[in-house]
C-alpha positions as CSV (number, residue, x, y, z in Angstrom):
1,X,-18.0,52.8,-37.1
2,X,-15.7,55.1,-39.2
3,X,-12.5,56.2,-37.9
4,X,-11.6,59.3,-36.6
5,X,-10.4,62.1,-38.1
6,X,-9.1,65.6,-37.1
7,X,-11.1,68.7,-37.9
8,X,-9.2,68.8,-40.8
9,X,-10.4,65.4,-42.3
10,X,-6.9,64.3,-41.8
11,X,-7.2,60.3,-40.5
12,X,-5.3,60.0,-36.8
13,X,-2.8,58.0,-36.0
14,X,-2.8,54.1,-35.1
15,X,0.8,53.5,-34.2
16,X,2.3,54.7,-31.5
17,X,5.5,56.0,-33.6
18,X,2.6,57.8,-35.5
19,X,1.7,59.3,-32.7
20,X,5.0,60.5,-31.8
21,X,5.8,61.8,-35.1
22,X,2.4,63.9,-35.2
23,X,3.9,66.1,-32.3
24,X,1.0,65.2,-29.9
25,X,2.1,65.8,-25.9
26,X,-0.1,64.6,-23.0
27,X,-2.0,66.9,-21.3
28,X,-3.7,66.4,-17.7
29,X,-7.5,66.8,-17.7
30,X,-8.0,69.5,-15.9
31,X,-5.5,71.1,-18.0
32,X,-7.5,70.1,-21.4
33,X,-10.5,71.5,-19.7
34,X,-8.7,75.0,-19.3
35,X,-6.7,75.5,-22.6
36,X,-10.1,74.5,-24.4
37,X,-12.2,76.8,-22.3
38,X,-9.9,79.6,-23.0
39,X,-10.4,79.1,-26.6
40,X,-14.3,79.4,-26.4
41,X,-14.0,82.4,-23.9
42,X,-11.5,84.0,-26.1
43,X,-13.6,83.3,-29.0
44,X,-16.7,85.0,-27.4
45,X,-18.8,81.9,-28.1
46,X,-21.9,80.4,-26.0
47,X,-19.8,78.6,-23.3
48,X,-22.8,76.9,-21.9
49,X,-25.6,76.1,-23.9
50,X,-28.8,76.3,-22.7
51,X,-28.3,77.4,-19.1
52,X,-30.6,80.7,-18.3
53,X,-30.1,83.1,-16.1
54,X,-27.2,82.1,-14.0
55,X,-24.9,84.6,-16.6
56,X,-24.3,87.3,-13.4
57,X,-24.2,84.4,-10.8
58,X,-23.4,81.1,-11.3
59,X,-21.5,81.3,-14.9
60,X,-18.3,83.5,-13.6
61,X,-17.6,81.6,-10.2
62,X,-17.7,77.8,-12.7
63,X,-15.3,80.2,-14.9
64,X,-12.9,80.8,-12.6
65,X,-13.2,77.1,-10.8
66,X,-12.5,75.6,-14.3
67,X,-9.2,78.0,-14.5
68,X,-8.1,77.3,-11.1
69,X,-8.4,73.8,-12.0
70,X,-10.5,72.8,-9.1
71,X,-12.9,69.3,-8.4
72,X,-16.0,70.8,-8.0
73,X,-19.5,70.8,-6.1
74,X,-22.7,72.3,-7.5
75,X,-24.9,73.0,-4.5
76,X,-28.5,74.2,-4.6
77,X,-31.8,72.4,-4.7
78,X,-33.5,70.3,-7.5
79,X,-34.5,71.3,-10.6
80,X,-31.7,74.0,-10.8
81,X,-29.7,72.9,-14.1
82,X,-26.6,71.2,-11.5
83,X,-26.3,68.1,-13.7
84,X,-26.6,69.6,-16.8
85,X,-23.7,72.2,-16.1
86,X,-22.2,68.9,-15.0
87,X,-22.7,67.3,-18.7
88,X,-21.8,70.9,-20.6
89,X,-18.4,70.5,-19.0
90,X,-17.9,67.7,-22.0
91,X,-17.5,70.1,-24.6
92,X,-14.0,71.6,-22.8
93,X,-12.8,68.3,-23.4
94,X,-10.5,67.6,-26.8
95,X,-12.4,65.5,-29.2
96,X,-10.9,62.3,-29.1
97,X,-7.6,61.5,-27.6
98,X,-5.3,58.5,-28.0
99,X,-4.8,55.6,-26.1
100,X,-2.9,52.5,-25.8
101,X,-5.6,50.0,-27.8
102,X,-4.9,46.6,-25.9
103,X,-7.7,44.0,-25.0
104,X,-6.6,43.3,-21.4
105,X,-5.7,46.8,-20.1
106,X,-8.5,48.2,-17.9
107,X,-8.2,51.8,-18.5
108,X,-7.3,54.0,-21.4
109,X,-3.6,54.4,-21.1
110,X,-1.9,57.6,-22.0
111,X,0.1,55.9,-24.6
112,X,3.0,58.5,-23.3
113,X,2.7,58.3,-19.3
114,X,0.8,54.8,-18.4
115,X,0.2,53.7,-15.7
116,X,-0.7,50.9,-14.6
117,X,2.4,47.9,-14.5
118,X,0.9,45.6,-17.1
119,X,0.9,48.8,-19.6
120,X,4.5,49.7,-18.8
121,X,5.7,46.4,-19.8
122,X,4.5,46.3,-23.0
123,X,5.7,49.3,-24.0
124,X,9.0,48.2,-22.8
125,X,8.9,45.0,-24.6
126,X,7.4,46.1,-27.7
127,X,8.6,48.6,-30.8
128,X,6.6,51.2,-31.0
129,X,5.6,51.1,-34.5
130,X,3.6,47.9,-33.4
131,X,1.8,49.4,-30.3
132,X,-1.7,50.1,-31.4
133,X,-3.4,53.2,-31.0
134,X,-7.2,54.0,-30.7
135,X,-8.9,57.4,-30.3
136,X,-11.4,57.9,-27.6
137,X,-14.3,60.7,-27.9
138,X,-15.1,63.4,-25.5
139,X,-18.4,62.2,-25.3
140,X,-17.2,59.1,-23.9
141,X,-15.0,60.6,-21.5
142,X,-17.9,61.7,-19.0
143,X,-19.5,59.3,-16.4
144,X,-22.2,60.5,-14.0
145,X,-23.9,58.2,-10.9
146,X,-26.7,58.9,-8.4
147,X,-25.3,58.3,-5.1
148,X,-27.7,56.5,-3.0
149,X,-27.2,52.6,-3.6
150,X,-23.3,53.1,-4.7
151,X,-21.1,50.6,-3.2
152,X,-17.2,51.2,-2.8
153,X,-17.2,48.2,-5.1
154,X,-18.9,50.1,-7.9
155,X,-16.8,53.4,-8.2
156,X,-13.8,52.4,-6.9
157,X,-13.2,49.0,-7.2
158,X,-12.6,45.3,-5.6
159,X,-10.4,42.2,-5.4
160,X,-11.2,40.1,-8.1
161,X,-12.3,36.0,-6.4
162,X,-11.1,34.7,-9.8
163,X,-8.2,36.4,-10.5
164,X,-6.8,35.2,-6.8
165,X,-7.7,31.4,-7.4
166,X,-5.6,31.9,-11.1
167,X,-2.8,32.7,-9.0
168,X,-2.6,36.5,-8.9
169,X,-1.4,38.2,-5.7
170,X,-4.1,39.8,-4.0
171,X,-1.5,42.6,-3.2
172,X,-1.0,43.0,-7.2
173,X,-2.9,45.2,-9.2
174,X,-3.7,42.4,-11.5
175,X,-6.3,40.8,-9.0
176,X,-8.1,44.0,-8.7
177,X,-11.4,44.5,-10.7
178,X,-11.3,48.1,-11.5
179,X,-14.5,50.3,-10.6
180,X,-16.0,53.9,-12.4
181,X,-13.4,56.1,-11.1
182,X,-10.5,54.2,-12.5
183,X,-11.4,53.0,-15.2
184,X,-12.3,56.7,-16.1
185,X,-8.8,57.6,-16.2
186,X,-8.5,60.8,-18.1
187,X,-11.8,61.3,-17.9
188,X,-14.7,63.0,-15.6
189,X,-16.5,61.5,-13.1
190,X,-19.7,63.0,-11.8
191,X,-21.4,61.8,-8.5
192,X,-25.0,63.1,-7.7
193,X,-26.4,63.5,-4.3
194,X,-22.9,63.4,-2.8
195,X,-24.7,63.3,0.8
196,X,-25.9,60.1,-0.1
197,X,-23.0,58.2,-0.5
198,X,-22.1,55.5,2.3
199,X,-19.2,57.1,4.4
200,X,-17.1,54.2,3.6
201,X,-17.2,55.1,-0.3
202,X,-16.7,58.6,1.0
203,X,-13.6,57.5,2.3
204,X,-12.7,55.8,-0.6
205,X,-13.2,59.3,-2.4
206,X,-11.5,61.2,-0.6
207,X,-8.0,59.3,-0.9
208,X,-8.6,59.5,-4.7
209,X,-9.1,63.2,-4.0
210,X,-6.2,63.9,-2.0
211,X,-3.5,61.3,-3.3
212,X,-4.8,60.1,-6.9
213,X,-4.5,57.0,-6.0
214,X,-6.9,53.6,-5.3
215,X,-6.8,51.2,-1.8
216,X,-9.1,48.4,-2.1
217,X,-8.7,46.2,1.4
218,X,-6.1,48.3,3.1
219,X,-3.7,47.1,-0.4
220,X,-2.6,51.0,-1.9
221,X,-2.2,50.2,-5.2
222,X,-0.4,53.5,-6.5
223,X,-1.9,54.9,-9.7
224,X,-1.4,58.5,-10.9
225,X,-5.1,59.0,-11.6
226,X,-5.9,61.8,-14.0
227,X,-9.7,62.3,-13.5
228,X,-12.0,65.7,-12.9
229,X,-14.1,65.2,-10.0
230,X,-18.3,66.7,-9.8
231,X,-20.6,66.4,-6.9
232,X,-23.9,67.7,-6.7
233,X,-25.5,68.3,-3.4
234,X,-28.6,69.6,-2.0
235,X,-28.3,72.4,0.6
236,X,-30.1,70.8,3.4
237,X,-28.4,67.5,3.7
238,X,-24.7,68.8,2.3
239,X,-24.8,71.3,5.3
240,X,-26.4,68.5,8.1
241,X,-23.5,67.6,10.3
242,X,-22.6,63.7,9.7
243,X,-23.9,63.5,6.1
244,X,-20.4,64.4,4.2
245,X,-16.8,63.6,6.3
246,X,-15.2,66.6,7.2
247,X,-12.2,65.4,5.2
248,X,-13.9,65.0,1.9
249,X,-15.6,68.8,1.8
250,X,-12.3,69.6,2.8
251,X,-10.5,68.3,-0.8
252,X,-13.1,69.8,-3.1
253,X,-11.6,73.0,-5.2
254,X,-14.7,75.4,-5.3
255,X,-18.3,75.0,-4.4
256,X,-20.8,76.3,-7.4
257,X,-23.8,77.4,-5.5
258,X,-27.5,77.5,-7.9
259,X,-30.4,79.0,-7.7
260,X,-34.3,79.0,-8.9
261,X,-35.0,81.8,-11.4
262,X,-34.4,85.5,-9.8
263,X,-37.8,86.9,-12.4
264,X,-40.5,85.4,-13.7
265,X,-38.8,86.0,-17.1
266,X,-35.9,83.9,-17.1
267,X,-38.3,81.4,-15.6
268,X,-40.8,81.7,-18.8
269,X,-37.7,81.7,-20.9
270,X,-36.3,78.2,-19.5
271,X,-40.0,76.8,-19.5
272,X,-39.7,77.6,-23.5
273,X,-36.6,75.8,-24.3
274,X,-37.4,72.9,-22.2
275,X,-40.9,72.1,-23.0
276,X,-40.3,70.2,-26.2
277,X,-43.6,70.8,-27.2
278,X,-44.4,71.3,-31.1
279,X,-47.5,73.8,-30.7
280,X,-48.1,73.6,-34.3
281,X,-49.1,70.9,-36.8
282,X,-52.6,70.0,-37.8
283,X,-54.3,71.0,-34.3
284,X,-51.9,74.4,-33.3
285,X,-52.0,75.8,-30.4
286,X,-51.6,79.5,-29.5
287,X,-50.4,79.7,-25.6
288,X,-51.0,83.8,-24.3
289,X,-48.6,85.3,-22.6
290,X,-50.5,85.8,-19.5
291,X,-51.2,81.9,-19.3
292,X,-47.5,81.5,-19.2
293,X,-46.9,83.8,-16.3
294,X,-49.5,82.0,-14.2
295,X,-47.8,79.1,-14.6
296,X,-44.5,80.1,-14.1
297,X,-46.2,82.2,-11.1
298,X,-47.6,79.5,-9.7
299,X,-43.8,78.0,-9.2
300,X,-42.8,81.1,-7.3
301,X,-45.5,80.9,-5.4
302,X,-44.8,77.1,-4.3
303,X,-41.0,78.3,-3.6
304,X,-42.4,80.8,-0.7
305,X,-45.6,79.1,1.0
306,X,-45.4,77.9,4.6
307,X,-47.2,75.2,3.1
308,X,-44.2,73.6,1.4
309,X,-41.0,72.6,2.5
310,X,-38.5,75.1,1.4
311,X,-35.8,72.2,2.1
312,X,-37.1,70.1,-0.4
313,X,-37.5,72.7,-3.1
314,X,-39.7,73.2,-6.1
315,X,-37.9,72.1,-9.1
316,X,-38.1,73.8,-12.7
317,X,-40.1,70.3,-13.9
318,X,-43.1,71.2,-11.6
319,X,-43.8,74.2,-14.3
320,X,-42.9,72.1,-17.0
321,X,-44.9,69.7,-16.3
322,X,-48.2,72.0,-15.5
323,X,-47.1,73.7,-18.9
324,X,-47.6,70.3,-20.8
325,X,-50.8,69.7,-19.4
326,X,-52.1,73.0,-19.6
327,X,-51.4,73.0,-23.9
328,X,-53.1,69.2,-23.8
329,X,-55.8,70.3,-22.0
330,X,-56.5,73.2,-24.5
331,X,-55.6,71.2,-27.7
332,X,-58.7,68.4,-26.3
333,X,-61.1,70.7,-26.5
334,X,-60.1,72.2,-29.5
335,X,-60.2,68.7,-31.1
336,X,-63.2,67.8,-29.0
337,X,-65.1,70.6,-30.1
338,X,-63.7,71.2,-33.5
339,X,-62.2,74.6,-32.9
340,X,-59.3,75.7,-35.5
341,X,-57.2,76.8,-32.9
342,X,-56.5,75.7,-29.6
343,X,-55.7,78.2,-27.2
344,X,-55.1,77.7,-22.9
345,X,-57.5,79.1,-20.2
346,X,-57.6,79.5,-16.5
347,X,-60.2,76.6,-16.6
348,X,-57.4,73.9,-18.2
349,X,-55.6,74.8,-15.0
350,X,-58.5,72.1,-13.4
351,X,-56.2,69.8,-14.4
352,X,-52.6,70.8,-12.5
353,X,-53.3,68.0,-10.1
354,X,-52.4,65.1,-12.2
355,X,-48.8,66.8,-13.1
356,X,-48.3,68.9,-9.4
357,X,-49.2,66.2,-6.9
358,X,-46.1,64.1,-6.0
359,X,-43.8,67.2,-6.9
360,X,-44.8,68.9,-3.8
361,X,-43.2,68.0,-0.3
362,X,-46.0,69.9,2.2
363,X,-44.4,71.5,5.3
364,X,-46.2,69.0,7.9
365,X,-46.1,71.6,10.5
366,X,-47.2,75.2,8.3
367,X,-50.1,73.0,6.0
368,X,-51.9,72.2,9.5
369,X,-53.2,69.1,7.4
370,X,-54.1,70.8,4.3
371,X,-54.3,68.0,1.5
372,X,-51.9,68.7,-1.6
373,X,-54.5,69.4,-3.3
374,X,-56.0,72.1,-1.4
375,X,-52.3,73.7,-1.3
376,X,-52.2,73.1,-4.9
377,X,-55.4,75.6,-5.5
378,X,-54.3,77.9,-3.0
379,X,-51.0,78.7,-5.1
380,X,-53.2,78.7,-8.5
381,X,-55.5,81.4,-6.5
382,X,-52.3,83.3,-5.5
383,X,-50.6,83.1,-9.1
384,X,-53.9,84.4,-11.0
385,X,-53.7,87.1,-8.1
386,X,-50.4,87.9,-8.8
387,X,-50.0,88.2,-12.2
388,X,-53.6,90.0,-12.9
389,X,-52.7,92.3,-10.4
390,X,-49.4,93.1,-12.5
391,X,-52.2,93.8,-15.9
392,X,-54.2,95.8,-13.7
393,X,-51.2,98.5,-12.7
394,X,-50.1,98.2,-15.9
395,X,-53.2,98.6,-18.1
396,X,-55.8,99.8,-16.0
397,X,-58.6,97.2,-17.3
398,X,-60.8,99.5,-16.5
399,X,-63.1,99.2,-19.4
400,X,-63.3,95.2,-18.9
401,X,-64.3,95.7,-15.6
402,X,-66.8,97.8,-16.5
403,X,-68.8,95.4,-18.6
404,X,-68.7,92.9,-15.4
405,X,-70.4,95.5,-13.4
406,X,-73.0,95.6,-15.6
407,X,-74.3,92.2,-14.6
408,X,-72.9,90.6,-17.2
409,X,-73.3,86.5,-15.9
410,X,-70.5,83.9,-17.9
411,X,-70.2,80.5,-17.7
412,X,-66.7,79.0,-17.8
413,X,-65.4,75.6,-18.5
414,X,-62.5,73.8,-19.6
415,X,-65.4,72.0,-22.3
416,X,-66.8,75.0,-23.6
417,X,-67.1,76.4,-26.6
418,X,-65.5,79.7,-27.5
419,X,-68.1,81.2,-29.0
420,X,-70.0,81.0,-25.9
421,X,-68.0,83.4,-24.8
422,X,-68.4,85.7,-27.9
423,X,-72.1,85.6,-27.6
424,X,-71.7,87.5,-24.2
425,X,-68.9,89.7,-24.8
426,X,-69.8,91.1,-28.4
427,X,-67.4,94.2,-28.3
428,X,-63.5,94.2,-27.2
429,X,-62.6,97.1,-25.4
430,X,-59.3,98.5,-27.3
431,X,-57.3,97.9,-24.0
432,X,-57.3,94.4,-24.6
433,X,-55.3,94.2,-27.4
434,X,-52.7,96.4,-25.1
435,X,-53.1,94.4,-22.4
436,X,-52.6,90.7,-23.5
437,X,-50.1,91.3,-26.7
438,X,-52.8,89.2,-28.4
439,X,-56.1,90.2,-30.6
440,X,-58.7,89.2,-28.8
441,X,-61.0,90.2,-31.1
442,X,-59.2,88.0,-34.2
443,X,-60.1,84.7,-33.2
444,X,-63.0,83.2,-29.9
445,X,-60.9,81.0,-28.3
446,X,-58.2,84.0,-28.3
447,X,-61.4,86.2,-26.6
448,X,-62.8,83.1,-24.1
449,X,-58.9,83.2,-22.9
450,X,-58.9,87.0,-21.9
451,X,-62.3,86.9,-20.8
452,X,-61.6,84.2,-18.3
453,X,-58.4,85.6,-16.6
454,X,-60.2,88.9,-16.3
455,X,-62.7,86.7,-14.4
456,X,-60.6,85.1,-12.4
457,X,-59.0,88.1,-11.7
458,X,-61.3,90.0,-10.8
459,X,-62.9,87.2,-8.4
460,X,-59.0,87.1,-7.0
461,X,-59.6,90.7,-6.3
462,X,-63.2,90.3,-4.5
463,X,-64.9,92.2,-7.8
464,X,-66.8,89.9,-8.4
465,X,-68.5,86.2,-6.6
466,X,-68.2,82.5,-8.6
467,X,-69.9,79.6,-8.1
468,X,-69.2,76.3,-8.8
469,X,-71.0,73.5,-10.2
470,X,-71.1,70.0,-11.9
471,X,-67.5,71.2,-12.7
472,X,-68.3,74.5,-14.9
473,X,-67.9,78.0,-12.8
474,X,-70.0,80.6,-13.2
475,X,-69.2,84.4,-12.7
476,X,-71.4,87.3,-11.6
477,X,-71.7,90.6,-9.6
């Protein structure tokens, strides 16, 4: 690895008396955290990239938490961005800062203010022109870990067996084996599903909260701990009495509260970034608009039925994941049926079950038995509902229905050609091209698109009757 240099390309220092002699000062983390965010708010740059829609919200209480210089907790339910806000906090941090570079000391020293004994005697024994320095990154500086299964062991620490038969005093600090939260001195911890955590390590937490300092076996080994604090939490078992000591909630600075997507916007807008999903390349894919609202639709929906538990929550992955397989689904039959362009339908949305079951928790008492499946198709119905509804106060649609009242009978299929649907639908009314932001009249799988969320809206609307069979629908007056 090359070593580290300033933003200037000037090399950093790797003697203590260097060190000195550059004019660097220690600074706390928290205190990092807020001279560097004042910079980037000062500056007017993105101070979170690639959190949507929490700019009115969310962003200016985390603002003011960061200034205030309080351990936080982000509370709300899954899928709402908690632990990446926890892992943007990173970038507040200085790129690198130095520490003392020895073998056998367990956490990164401030080489100015150590703290642990075994540091402070080799500073006092040693000229400082010989201490070594290294530089540790920002990026390194950031330690997150789920709570269930986390022993006091693991984040805070225990006596060390060998280190007591060597000699040590188990009363000294050099028989301790140091866990996460130490040995991330200067640095940030981040502990998910705080609920979760054994009230013994709870315990443990909250002395580190409320004195800085570590007591493994009843021994209080005094360090000054310099560490930023996260917790994420869910709502329903952060608020149940018993799940979090009183003490703990007590110590933490500000509680960031989340939320799911306020409009089906922002909620398209975060399916976009996240998806990950090249739709170009030698089989493209063209994705309407109106295909992205029904899924993102079909999320809202899950977040208000009495068929799923609202305690649970819907996260943002159940649209993500429906938005994958809805662009496979269209890009196999576009390779199946060697069609230029792939482009989604409301007959791809057959195939939600494989990414939507397991990501629903059913409300045992409001589904009265209803499989996941059947609650699955119920919030497709109401989405297609939804958002046609939305075209038809918008646009009218008039003339499309029209041409459905005339007995026209289609055929529709995940498998089936486009040009199927051309043969039955020879002129596009000039509303379409209004309507749907897309030509429908360019390109057939662009048409069979449009003509099937007409069809299912219009069936979602009692216009018209479907039938099903030998898993292809058919559509008539």
């Amino acid at each position: 690895m090359s070593e580290p240099v300033t933003a200037h390309g000037r090399s950093l220092p790797k003697t203590l008396d260097q060190l000195v002699a550059s004019g660097w000062k220690s600074k706390t983390v928290k205190d990092e955290l807020r001279c560097n965010f004042l910079k980037a708010l000062s500056s007017g740059e993105a101070l979170y990239p690639g959190i949507i829609g929490y700019e009115d919200t969310v962003i200016p209480e985390l603002n003011i938490a960061i200034l205030a210089g309080h351990d936080l907790l982000f509370l709300g339910e899954k899928g709402q961005a908690k632990s990446r806000l926890m892992r943007t906090l990173v970038r507040f941090l200085d790129e690198y800062v130095p520490y003392l570079d020895l073998p056998d000391i367990p956490v990164h020293e401030d080489p100015l203010q150590p703290i642990t004994a075994q540091a402070k005697a080799y500073l006092a024994a040693t000229p400082s022109e010989k201490v070594p320095i290294g530089w540790w990154h920002r990026d390194e500086r950031y330690v997150e870990r789920l709570a269930p299964g986390t022993k006091f062991a693991d984040i805070i620490g225990e006596i060390d067996p060998s280190k007591l038969t060597g000699g040590v005093s188990m009363g000294s600090e050099a028989a301790l084996h140091f866990g996460l939260i130490p040995r991330m001195h200067r640095g940030i911890f981040a502990m998910n599903e705080l609920p979760e955590l054994d009230e013994l390590v709870q315990v443990g937490l909250f002395n580190i909260l409320e004195e800085r300092d570590v007591q493994i076996r009843g021994y209080p080994i005094r360090f000054d701990l310099d560490i930023f604090i996260m917790f994420s939490a869910n709502p329903g078992t952060y608020n149940r009495s018993g799940k979090v000591i009183p003490q703990l909630k007590d110590r933490i600075g500000s509680i960031i509260q989340t939320h799911y997507p306020k409009e089906r916007d922002i909620g398209i807008q975060i399916l976009f970034q996240e998806s990950g999903f090249d739709l170009g390349g030698e089989h493209p894919v063209q994705v309407p608009y109106f295909m992205m609202e029904i899924i993102e639709e079909i999320t809202a929906q899950a977040r208000t039925s009495k068929y799923v538990d609202q305690a649970s929550g819907v996260s943002a992955r159940f649209s993500l994941s429906n938005y994958r397989t809805m662009v496979a689904s269209a890009r196999h039959r576009a390779v199946i049926l060697g069609e230029p362009l792939a482009v989604p339908r409301i007959s791809d949305l057959g195939h939600l079950a494989a990414s939507s079951l397991g990501k629903l928790e059913l409300d045992l008492m409001g589904s009265h038995q209803m499989s996941e499946r059947k609650v699955l198709e119920a919030l497709i119905a109401s989405a297609i509902k939804v958002v046609f509804e939305k075209y038809v106060s918008e646009y009218g649609l008039g003339e499309i229905a029209e041409i459905f009242n005339k007995g026209v009978r289609i055929e529709v299929g995940d498998l089936l050609p486009s040009e199927s649907y051309a043969d039955r639908l020879q002129h596009v009314p000039p509303v379409w091209n209004t309507a749907f932001e897309v030509n429908a009249s360019e390109h057939p799988a662009i048409r069979a698109s449009c003509v099937e969320f007409v069809l299912a809206g219009l069936y979602s609307m009692d216009r018209i009757s479907r039938a099903s069979k030998h898993g292809k629908v058919q559509y008539e007056m």
